[in-house]
BAKOL-374575 format. One record per residue (C-alpha): residue in one letter; residue number from 0; y, z, x. Coordinates in steps of 0.001 Angstrom, whole numbers. Layout:
N
+--------+-----+---------+---------+---------+
: residu : num :       v :       w :       u :
+--------+-----+---------+---------+---------+
:      a : NUM :       Y :       Z :       X :
...
+--------+-----+---------+---------+---------+
REM end
This chain:
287
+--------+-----+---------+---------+---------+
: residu : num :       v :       w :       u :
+--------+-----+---------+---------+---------+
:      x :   0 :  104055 :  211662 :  -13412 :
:      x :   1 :  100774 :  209203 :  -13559 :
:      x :   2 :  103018 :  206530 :  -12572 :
:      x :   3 :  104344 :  208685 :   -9519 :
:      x :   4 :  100912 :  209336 :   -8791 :
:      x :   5 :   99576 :  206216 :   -8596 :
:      x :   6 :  102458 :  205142 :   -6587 :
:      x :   7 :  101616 :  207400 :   -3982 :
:      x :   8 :   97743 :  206209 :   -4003 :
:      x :   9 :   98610 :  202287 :   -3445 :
:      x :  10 :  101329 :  203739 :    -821 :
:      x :  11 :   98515 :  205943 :     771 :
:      x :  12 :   95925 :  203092 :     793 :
:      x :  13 :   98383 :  200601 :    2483 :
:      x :  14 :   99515 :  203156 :    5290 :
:      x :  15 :   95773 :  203729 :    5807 :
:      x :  16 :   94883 :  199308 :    6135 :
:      x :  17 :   98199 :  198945 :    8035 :
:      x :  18 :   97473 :  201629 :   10788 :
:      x :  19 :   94025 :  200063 :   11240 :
:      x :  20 :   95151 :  196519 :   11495 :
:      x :  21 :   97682 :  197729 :   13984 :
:      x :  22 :   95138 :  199625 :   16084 :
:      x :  23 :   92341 :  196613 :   15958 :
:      x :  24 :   95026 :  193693 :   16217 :
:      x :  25 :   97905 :  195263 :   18781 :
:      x :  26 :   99089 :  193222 :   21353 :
:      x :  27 :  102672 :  193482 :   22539 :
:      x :  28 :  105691 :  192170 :   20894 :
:      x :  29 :  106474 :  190114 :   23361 :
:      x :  30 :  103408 :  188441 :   23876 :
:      x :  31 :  104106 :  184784 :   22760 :
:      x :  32 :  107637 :  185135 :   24285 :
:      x :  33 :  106039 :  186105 :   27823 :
:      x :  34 :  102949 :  183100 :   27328 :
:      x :  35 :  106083 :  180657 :   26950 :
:      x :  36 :  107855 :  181657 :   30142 :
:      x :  37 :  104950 :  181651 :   32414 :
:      x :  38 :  103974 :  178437 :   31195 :
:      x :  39 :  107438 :  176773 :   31885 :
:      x :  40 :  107297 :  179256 :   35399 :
:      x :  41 :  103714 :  177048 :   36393 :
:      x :  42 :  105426 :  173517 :   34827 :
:      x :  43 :  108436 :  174363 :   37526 :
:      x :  44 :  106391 :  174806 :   40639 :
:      x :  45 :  104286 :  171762 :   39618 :
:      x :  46 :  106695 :  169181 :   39096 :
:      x :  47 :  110281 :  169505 :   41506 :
:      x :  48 :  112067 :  167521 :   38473 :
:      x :  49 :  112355 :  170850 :   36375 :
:      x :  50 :  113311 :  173176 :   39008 :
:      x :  51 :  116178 :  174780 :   41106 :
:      x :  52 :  113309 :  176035 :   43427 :
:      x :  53 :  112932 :  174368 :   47129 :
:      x :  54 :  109886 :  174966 :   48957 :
:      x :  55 :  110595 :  174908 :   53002 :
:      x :  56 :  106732 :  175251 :   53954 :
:      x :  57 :  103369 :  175381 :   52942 :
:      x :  58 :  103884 :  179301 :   53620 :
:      x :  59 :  106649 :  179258 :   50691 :
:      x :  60 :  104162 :  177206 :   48112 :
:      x :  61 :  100860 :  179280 :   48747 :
:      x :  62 :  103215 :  182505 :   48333 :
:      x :  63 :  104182 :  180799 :   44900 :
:      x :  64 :  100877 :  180669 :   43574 :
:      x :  65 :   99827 :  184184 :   44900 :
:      x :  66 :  103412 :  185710 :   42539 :
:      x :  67 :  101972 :  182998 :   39667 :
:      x :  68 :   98543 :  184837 :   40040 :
:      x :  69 :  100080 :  188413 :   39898 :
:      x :  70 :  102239 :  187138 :   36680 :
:      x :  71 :   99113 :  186209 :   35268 :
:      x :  72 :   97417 :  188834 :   35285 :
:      x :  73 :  100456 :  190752 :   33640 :
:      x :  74 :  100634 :  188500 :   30730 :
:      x :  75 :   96908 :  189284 :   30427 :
:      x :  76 :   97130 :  192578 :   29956 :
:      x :  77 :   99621 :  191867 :   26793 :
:      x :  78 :   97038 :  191030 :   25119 :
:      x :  79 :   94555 :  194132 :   24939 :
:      x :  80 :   92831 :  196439 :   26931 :
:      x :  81 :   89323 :  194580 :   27083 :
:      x :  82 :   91323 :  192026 :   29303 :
:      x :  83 :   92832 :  194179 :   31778 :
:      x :  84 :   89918 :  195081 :   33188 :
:      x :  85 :   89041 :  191321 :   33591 :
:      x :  86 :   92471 :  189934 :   34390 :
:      x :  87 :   92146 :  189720 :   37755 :
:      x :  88 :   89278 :  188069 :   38103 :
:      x :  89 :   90584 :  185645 :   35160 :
:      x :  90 :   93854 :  185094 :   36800 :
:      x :  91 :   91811 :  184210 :   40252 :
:      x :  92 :   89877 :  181466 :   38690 :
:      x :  93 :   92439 :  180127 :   37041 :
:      x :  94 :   94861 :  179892 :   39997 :
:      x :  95 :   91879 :  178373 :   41857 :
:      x :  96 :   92608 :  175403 :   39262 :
:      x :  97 :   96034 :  175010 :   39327 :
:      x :  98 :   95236 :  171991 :   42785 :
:      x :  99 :   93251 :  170374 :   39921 :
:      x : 100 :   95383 :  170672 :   37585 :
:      x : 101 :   98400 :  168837 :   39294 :
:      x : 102 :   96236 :  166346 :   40449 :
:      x : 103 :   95478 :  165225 :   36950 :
:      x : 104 :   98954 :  165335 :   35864 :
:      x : 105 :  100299 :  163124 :   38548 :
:      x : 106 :   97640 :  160783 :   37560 :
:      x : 107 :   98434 :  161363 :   33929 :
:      x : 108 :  102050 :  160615 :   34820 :
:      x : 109 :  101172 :  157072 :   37246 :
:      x : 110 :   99326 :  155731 :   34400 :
:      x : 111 :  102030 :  156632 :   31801 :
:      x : 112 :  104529 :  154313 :   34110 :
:      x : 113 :  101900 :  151683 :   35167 :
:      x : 114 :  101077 :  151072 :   31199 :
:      x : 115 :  104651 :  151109 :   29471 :
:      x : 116 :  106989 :  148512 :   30570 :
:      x : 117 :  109566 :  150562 :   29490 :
:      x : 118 :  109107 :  153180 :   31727 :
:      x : 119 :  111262 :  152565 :   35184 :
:      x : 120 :  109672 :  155318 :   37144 :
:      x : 121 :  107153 :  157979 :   37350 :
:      x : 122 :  110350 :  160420 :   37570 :
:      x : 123 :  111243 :  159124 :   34146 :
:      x : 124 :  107865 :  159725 :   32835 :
:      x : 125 :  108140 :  163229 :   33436 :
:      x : 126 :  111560 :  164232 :   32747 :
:      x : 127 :  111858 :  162050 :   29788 :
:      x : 128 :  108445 :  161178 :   27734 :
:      x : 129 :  107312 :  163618 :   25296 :
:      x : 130 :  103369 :  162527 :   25638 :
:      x : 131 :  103495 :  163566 :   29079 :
:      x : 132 :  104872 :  167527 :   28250 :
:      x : 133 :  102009 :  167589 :   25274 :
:      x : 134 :   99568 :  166171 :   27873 :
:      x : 135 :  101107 :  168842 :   30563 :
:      x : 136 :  100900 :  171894 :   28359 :
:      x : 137 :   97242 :  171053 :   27661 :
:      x : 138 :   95735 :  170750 :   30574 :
:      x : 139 :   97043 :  174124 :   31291 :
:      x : 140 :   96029 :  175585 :   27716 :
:      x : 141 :   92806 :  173987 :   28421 :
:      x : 142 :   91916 :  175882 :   32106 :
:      x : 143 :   92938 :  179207 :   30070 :
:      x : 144 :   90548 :  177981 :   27520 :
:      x : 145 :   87692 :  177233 :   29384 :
:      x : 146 :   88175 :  181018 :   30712 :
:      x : 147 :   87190 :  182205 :   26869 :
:      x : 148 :   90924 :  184151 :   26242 :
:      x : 149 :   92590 :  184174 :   22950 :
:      x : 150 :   95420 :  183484 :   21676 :
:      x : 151 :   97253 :  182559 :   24538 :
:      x : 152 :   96132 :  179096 :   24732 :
:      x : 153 :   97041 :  177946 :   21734 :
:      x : 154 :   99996 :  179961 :   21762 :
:      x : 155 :  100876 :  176899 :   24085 :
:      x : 156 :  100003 :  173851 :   22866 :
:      x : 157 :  101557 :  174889 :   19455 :
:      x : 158 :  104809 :  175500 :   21934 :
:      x : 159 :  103825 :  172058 :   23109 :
:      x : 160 :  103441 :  170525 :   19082 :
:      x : 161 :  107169 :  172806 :   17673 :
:      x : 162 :  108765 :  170311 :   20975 :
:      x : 163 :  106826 :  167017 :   20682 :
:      x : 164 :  105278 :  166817 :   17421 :
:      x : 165 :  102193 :  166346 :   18704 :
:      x : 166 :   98710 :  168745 :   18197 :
:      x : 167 :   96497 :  169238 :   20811 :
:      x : 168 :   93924 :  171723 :   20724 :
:      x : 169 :   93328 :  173682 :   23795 :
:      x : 170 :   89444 :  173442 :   23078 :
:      x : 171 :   89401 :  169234 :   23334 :
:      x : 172 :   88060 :  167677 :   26002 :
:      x : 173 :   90555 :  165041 :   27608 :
:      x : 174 :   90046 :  162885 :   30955 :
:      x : 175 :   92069 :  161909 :   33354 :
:      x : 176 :   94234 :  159644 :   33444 :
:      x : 177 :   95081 :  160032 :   29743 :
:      x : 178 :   98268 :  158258 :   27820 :
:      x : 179 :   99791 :  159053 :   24672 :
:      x : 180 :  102712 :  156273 :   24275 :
:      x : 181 :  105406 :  157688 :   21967 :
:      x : 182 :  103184 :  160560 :   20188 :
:      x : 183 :  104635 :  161942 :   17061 :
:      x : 184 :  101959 :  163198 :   14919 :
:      x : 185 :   99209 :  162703 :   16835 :
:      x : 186 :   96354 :  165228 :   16010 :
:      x : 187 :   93586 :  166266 :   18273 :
:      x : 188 :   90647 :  168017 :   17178 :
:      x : 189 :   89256 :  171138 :   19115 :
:      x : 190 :   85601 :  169465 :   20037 :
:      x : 191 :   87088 :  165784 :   20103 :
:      x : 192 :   86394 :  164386 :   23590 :
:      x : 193 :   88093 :  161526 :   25426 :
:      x : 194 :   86736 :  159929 :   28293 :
:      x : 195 :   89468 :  158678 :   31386 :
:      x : 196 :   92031 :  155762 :   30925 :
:      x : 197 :   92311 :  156145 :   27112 :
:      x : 198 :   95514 :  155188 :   25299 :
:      x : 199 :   96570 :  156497 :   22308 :
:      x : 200 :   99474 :  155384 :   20022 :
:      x : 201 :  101772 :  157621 :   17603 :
:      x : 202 :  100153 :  158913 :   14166 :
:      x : 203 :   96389 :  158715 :   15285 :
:      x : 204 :   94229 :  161566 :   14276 :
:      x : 205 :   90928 :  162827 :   15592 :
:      x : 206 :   89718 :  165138 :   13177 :
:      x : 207 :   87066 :  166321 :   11737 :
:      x : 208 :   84921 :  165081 :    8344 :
:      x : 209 :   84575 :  168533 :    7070 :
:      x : 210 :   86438 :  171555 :    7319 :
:      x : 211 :   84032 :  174090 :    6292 :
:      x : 212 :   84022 :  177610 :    8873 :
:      x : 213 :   80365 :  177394 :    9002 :
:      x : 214 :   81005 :  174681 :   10946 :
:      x : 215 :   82515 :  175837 :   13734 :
:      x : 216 :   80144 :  176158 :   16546 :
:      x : 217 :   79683 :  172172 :   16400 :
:      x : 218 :   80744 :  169462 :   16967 :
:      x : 219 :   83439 :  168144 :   14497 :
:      x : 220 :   85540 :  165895 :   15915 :
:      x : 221 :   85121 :  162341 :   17446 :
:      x : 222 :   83971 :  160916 :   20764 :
:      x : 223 :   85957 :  158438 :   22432 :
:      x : 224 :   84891 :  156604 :   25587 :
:      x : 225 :   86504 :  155534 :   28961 :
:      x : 226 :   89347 :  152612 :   28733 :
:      x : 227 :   90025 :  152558 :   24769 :
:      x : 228 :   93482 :  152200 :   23328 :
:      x : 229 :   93808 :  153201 :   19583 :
:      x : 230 :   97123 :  151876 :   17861 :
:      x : 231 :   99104 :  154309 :   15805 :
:      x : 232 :   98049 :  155430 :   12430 :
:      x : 233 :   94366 :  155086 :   13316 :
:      x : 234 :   92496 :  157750 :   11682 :
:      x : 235 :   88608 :  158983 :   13391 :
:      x : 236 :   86817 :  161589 :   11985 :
:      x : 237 :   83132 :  163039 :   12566 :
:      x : 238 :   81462 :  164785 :   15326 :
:      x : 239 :   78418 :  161909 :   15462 :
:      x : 240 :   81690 :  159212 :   15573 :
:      x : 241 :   81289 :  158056 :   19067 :
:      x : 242 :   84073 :  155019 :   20109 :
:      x : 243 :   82428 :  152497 :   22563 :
:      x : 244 :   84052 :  152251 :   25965 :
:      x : 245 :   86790 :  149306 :   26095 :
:      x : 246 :   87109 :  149035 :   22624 :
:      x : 247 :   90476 :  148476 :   20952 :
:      x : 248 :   91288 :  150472 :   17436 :
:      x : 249 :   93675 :  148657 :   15409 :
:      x : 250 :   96903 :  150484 :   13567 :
:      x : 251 :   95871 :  151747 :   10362 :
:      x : 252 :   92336 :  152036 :   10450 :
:      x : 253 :   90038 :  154191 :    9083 :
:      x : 254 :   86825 :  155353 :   10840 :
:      x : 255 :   84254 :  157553 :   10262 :
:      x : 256 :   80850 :  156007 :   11976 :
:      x : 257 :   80560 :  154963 :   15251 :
:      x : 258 :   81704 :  151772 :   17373 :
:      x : 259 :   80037 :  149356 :   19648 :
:      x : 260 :   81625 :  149030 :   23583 :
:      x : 261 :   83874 :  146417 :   23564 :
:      x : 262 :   84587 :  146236 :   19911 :
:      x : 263 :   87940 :  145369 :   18053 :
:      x : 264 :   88347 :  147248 :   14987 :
:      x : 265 :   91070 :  146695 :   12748 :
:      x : 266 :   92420 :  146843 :    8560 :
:      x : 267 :   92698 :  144155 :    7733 :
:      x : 268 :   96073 :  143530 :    5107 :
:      x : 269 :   98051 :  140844 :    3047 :
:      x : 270 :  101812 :  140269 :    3308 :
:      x : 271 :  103165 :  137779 :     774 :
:      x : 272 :  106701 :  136617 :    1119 :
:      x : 273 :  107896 :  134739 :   -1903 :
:      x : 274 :  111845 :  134173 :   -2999 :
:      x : 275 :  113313 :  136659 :   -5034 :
:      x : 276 :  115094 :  134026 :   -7309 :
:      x : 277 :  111416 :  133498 :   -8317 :
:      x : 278 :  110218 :  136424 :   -7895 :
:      x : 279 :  109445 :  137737 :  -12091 :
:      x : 280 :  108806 :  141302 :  -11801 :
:      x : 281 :  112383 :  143567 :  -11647 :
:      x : 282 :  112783 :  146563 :   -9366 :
:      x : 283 :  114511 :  149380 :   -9747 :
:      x : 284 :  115152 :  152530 :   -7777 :
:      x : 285 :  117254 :  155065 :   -7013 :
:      x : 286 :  117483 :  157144 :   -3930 :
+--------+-----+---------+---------+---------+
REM end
């Protein structure tokens, strides 16, 4: 009987946290689902390769953006109801940005193809590169950002990191143009701010020197100025780690002060190559 009793107390006490989580944390069920297909809805109207959709006048494209406002402000209202009463004003600001936001993106795009020799066309660039989608989904995360709403930003650059393997906070602070050359596993910190025609290779992380939550009003992650390429596997950390403009960041190395303009940084490692008739020591593996 005491053990049906206290049963029923544990049971009692979990219904009672449960119902209040679900009252202070509700947002609908389809939430992420709905944040996914108005992103890919906004990627369609910006960029023809991705879409069935023709556009016959400027009356067709401004009547686009009106039904992308008025879809906004429905996926708003998903998430609460503080933000329905601001979700048309939010929506209206952030449709106001969309012109900005395509501008960057086509730049983003020219200096993808103008840098890679590999690429044969800005059409390829966009179809094809997974740097460009990551740098796509940002910019987009990052005018929703900017507008102070939850969830729903990084909702989509996470979508952007499960399809290109590369982590881009919402929060950071990217110019334009902007190139990420292959990609996988880059990581880009939420305060980390990059300056216009920066290049950055696969593996490189901008991250932070401490991870502590008292520390997250600063400034944690890195500065990097206008025109710097960093080669993949270059790790910067620190909020106070500022990289000079034009400077080059080898592969590999490992950073946590700041860098001159115009500086060449790299880690420096030995190769020896010897015969392996000579070579004493046995090895042995299995895999």
């Amino acid at each position: 009987m005491k053990t049906q009793n206290n049963r029923n107390i544990i049971f009692n006490n979990f219904a009672a946290a449960l119902l209040g989580k679900r009252q202070t944390h509700s947002c609908t069920s389809t939430l992420k689902t709905e944040a996914i297909d108005y992103l890919k809805e906004l990627i369609d109207f910006l960029f023809p390769h991705f879409s069935n959709k023709i556009y016959y006048s400027q009356e067709d494209v401004l009547a686009k953006l009106q039904l992308l406002e008025r879809n906004l402000i429905s996926l708003l209202k998903n998430l609460n109801s503080h933000f329905s009463e601001e979700a048309s004003s939010i929506a209206k600001e952030f449709t106001a940005q969309i012109p900005v936001i395509h501008d960057r993106l086509w730049a983003d795009a020219e200096a993808i193809y103008q840098g890679d020799p590999a690429a044969e066309s800005v059409d390829e660039v966009i179809l094809a590169y997974p740097g460009f989608m990551a740098i796509s989904i940002y910019r987009i995360a990052h005018e929703l950002y900017k507008l102070n709403l939850p969830i729903i930003p990084r909702i989509l650059t996470e979508h952007a990191h499960e399809k290109t393997g590369i982590d881009i906070h919402p929060g950071a602070k990217i110019g334009s143009p902007f190139f990420i050359d292959h990609g996988t596993g880059i990581v880009i910190g939420e305060t980390t701010e990059i300056g216009k025609n920066v290049k950055i290779y696969q593996g490189v992380t901008l991250g932070a020197l401490s991870v502590d939550k008292s520390l997250s009003q600063t400034k944690r992650h890195p500065t990097i100025q206008d025109d710097v390429i960093i080669y993949s596997q270059a790790v910067i950390l620190g909020g106070n780690t500022v990289i000079g403009e034009k400077s080059i960041i080898g592969g590999n190395a490992w950073i946590t002060q700041s860098i001159p303009a115009n500086s060449i940084v790299y880690n420096k490692s030995e190769v020896r190559v010897r015969s392996n008739q000579n070579f004493e020591d046995t090895i042995e593996f299995i895999i």
